[in-house]
Every structure is written in structure tokens, then in C-alpha cells.
VEXSE-156101 format. One record per residue (C-alpha): residue in one letter; residue number from 0; x, y, z. Coordinates in steps of 0.5 Angstrom, whole numbers, plus 500, padded with zeros to 3 digits. Example, Ala and Ser with C-alpha at 12.3 -4.5 7.8 and 13.67 -1.06 7.14 Angstrom:
// VEXSE-156101
A  0  525  491  516 .
S  1  527  498  514 .
//
This chain:
// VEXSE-156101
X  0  463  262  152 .
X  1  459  264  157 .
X  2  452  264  159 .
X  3  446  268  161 .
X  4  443  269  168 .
X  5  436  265  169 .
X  6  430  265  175 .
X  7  428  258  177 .
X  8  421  259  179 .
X  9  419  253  184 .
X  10  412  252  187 .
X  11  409  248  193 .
X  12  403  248  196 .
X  13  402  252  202 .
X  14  396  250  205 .
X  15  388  250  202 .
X  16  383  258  203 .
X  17  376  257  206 .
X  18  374  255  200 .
X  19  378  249  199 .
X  20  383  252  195 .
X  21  390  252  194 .
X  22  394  257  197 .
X  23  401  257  193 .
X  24  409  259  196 .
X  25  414  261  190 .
X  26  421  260  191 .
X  27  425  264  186 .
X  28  432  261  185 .
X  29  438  265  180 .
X  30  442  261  177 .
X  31  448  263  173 .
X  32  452  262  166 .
X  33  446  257  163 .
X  34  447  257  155 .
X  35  440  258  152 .
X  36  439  256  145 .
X  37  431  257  141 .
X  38  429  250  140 .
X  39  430  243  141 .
X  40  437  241  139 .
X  41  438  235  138 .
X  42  433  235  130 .
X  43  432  243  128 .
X  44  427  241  124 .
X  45  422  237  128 .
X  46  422  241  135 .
X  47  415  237  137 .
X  48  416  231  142 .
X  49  413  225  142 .
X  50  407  227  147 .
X  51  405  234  143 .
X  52  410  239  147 .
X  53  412  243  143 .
X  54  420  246  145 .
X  55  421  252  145 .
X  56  428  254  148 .
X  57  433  249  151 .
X  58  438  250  157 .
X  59  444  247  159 .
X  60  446  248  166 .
X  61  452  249  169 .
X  62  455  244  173 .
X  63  456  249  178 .
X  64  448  249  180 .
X  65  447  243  185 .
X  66  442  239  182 .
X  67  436  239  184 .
X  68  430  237  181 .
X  69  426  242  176 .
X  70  419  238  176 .
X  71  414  242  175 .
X  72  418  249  176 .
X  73  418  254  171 .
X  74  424  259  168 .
X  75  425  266  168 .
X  76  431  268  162 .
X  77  434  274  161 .
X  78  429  278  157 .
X  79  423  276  162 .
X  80  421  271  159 .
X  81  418  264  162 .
X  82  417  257  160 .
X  83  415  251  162 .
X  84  420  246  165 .
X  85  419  239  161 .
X  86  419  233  165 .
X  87  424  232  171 .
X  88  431  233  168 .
X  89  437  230  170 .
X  90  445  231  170 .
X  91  449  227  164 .
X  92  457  226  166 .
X  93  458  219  165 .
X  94  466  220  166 .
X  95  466  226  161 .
X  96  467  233  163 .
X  97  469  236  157 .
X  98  464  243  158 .
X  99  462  247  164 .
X  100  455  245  162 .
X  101  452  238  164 .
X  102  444  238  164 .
X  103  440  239  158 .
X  104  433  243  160 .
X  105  427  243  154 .
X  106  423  248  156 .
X  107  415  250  153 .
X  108  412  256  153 .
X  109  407  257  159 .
X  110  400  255  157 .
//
């Protein structure tokens, strides 16, 4: 199994205009080998969470990405397409290391 390439998208204020304005900075990060599938995975007939996110596709990080947190960044596929990343997304290994994938990452679409 192999996956795909995506772009992490990560923004932080750079300052404020005359105006008193935010000025942002992009960092973009290119990470290989994520598996992305459509949907939530864990009910396929129910992809609405709790607090009305919808989830449009889910990606499952490779170990190899040194983690670091997703909060607030968006992700760019393969085919163009970017999401939102939902929630803070964390690392799962409890002593298992079955796959090369260890985090799961929902993913809304841009609003």
C-alpha cells in the first residue's frame, strides 16, 4: 500500500496593516505516503460529528512525519483540492506498530 503526497498549509500572524489588519505567513509542508480515504471512517453512514462538521475525507499520517501539531492548518491533496484540518490531531502508537500509518487526520471542506 502506498499513499499519496499532500501539502500542509500552515498560517501565523505576521503582523497587523495600517489599518489594523492581520497580515498573515504561509508555510507550506509536503509530506509523503499519507493514505487518504473520502469520508469519516469510523461510521460510513454517518459522517456528521457531534458539533455539525461535516467530514469530507480522512487522512492517515505516516510515521515517518515528525509530528507536530495541525491545529488550524489546512491540506492540499493530490488532485488540488484543500481541506480543513478538524481539531488538533494527535499521534496514536500504544505499543502497537502494526502499519506505517500512526494518526488519523478528519478533514472539512474549506468554508
Amino acid at each position: 500500500m502506498r499513499g499519496e503526497t499532500v501539502t500542509i498549509i500552515r498560517r501565523s500572524k505576521a503582523g497587523e496593516d495600517p489599518a489594523g489588519g492581520t497580515l498573515w505567513s504561509t508555510m507550506e509542508e509536503t509530506v509523503d505516503d499519507v493514505l487518504v480515504a473520502d469520508g469519516s471512517q469510523s461510521d460510513s453512514t454517518e459522517q456528521t460529528m457531534p458539533d455539525g462538521v461535516t467530514v469530507a475525507r480522512t487522512a492517515y499520517m505516516p510515521r515517518a512525519w515528525a509530528w507536530h501539531s495541525l491545529k488550524g492548518c489546512r491540506m492540499r491533496l493530490a488532485d488540488g483540492t484543500e481541506y480543513e484540518v478538524v481539531g488538533d490531531p494527535h499521534p496514536y502508537d500504544g505499543g502497537l506498530t502494526p502499519t506505517r500509518w500512526h494518526m488519523v487526520v478528519q478533514l472539512t471542506a474549506m468554508k
